[in-house]
C-alpha positions as CSV (number, residue, x, y, z in Angstrom):
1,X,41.7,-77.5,-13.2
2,X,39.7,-80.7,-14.2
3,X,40.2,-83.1,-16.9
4,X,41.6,-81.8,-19.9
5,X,42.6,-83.7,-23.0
6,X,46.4,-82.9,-24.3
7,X,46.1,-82.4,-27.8
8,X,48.8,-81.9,-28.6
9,X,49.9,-80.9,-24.9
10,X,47.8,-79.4,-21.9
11,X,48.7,-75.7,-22.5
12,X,47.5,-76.2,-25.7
13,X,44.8,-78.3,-25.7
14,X,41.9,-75.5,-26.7
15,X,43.8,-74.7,-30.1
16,X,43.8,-78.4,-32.2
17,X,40.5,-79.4,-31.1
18,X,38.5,-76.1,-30.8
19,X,39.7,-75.4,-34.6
20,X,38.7,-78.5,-35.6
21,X,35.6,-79.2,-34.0
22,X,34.2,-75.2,-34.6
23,X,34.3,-76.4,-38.3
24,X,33.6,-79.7,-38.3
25,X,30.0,-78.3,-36.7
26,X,30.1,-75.3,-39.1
27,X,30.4,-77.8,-42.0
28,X,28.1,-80.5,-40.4
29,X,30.7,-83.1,-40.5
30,X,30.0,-86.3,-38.6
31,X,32.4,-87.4,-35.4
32,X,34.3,-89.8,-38.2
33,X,35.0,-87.3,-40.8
34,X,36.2,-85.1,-37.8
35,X,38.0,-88.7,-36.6
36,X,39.7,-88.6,-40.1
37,X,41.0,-84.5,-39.9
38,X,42.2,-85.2,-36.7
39,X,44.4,-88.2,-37.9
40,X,45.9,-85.7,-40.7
41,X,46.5,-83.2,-37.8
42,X,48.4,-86.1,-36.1
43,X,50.7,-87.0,-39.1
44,X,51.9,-83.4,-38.9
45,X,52.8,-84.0,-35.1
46,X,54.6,-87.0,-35.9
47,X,56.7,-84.9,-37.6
48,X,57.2,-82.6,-34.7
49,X,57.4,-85.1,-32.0
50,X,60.5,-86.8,-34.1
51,X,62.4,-84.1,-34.7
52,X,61.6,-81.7,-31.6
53,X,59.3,-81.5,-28.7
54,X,55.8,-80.9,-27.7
55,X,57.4,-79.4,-24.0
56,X,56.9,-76.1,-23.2
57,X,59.9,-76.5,-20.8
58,X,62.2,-77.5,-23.5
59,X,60.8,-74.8,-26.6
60,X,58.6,-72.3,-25.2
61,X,54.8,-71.4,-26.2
62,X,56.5,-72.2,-30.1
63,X,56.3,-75.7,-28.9
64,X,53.0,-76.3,-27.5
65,X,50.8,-73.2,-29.3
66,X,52.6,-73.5,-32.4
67,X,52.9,-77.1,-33.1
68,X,49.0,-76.9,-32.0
69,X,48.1,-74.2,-34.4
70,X,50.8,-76.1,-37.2
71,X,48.6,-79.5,-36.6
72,X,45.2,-77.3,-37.1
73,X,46.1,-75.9,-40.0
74,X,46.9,-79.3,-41.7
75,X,43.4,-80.9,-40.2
76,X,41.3,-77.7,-41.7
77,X,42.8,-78.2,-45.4
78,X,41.9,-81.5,-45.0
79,X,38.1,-80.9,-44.2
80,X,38.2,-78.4,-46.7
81,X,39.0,-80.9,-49.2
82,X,42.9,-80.1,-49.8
83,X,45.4,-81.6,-50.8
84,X,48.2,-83.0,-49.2
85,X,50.9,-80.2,-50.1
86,X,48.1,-77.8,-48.8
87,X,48.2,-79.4,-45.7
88,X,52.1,-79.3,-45.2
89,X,51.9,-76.0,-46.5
90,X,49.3,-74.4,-44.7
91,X,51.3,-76.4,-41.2
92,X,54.3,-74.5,-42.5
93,X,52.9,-71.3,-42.4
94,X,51.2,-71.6,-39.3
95,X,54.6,-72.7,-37.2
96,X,56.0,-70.2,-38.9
97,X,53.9,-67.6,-37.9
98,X,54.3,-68.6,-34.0
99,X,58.5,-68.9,-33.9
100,X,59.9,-67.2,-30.7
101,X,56.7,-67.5,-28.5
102,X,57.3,-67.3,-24.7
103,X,55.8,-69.9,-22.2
104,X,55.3,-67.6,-19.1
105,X,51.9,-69.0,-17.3
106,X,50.6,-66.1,-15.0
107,X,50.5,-67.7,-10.8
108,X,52.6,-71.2,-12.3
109,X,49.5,-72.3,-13.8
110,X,48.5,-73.4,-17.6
111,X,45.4,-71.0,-17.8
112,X,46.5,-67.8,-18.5
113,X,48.1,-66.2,-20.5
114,X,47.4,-69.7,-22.2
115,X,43.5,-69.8,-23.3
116,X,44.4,-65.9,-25.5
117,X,47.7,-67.8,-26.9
118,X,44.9,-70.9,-28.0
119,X,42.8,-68.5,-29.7
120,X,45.8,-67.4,-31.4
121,X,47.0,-70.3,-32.3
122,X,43.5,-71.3,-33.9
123,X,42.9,-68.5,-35.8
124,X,46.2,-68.6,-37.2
125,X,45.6,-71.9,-37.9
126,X,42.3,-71.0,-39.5
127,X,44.4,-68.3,-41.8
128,X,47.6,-70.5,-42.7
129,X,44.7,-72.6,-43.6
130,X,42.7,-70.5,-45.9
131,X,46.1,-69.3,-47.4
132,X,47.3,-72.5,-48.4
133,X,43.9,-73.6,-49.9
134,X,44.1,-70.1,-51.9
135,X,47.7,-71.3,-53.4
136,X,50.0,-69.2,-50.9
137,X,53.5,-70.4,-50.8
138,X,55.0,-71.2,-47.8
139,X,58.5,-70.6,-48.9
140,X,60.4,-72.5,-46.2
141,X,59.0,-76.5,-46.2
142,X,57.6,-77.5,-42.8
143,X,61.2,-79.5,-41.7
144,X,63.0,-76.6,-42.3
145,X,60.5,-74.9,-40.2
146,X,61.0,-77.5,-37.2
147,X,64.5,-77.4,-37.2
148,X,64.5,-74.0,-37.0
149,X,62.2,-74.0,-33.9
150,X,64.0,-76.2,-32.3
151,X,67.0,-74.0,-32.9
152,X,65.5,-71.3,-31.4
153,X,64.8,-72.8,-28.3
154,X,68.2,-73.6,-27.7
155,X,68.2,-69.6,-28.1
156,X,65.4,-69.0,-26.2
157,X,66.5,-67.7,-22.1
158,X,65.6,-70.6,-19.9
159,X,63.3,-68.2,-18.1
160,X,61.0,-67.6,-21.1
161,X,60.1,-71.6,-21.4
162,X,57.6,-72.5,-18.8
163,X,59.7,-72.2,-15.7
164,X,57.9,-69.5,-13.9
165,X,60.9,-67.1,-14.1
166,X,60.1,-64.7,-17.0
167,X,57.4,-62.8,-19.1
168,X,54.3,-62.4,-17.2
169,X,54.8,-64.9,-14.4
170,X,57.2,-62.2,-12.7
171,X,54.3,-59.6,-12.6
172,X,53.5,-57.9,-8.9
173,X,49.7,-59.1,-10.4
174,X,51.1,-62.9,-11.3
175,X,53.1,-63.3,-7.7
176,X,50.0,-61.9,-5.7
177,X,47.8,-64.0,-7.3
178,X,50.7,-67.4,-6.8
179,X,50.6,-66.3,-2.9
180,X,46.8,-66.1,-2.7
181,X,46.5,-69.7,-4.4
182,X,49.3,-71.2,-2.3
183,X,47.1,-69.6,0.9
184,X,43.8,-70.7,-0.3
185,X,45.8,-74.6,-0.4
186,X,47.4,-74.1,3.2
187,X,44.0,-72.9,4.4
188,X,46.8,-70.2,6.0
189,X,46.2,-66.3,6.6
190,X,46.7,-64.3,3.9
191,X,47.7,-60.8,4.1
């Protein structure tokens, strides 16, 4: 629980940067050229920030993980050397591949199930990625894509977006380990 950098959100922040940074050093790319895929990555969030959300609360995991993993994929084509349709294709693809996911952080905190869905979300990145650069059509454009997120979330329960009432954060395991941490803060007996 220290500093963390929200790229594009907190429960997301080891996707978009991990992803980019592993092959930026993999590549031997200097902190400008990794400056520049990054700003790609951000044109793609524009995108999602205008016409939905970043919030876990309001979209689920599809919100933060996928927009993380959508902005990835656009900043690897561009270190690769892409185009710009690979980018928005290979951004495509990678939301795509994440519709419908559940935000249900295990004891109310952004850690886990969080740093697995990360991984995920960079290694589909990575993939949507390598697909677009191999000429893979993305069939539905990225807007289409957005809107259809966004529409989901309005279809998504309310407990299955980050409010602590669904998925795994109403495991025996996940409430244990809430009451332990909410002890351990009192400095009260736990039993």
């Amino acid at each position: 629980m220290g500093v963390i950098v929200a790229m594009p959100t907190a429960g997301a922040c080891a996707a978009l940067p991990g992803a980019v940074i592993a092959m930026a050093e993999v590549r031997g790319l200097t902190e400008e050229e990794m400056a520049r895929d990054l700003l790609a990555s951000g044109l793609i969030g524009v995108f999602i920030a205008t016409a939905w959300t970043f919030a876990a609360e309001v979209g689920g995991c599809q919100a933060e993980g996928g927009s993380a993993a959508s902005m990835a994929a656009a900043a690897l084509v561009n270190m690769a050397g892409g185009t710009l349709p690979q980018s928005v294709a290979a951004a495509s693809m990678a939301m795509q591949s994440m519709l419908g996911l559940i935000c249900d952080p295990i004891a109310n905190r952004v850690e886990a199930p969080c740093l697995g869905k990360n991984v995920m979300a960079a290694a589909n990145a990575l993939s949507c990625a390598n697909m677009a650069l191999a000429g893979f059509d993305q069939v539905i454009p990225l807007d289409e894509v957005i809107a259809t997120a966004k529409l989901v979330s309005t279809q998504m329960p309310r407990e299955l977006r980050c409010t602590a009432l669904g998925g795994l954060s109403i495991t025996p395991t996940s409430i244990a380990i809430e009451k332990k941490l909410a002890c351990r803060k009192t400095s009260c007996a736990c039993g």
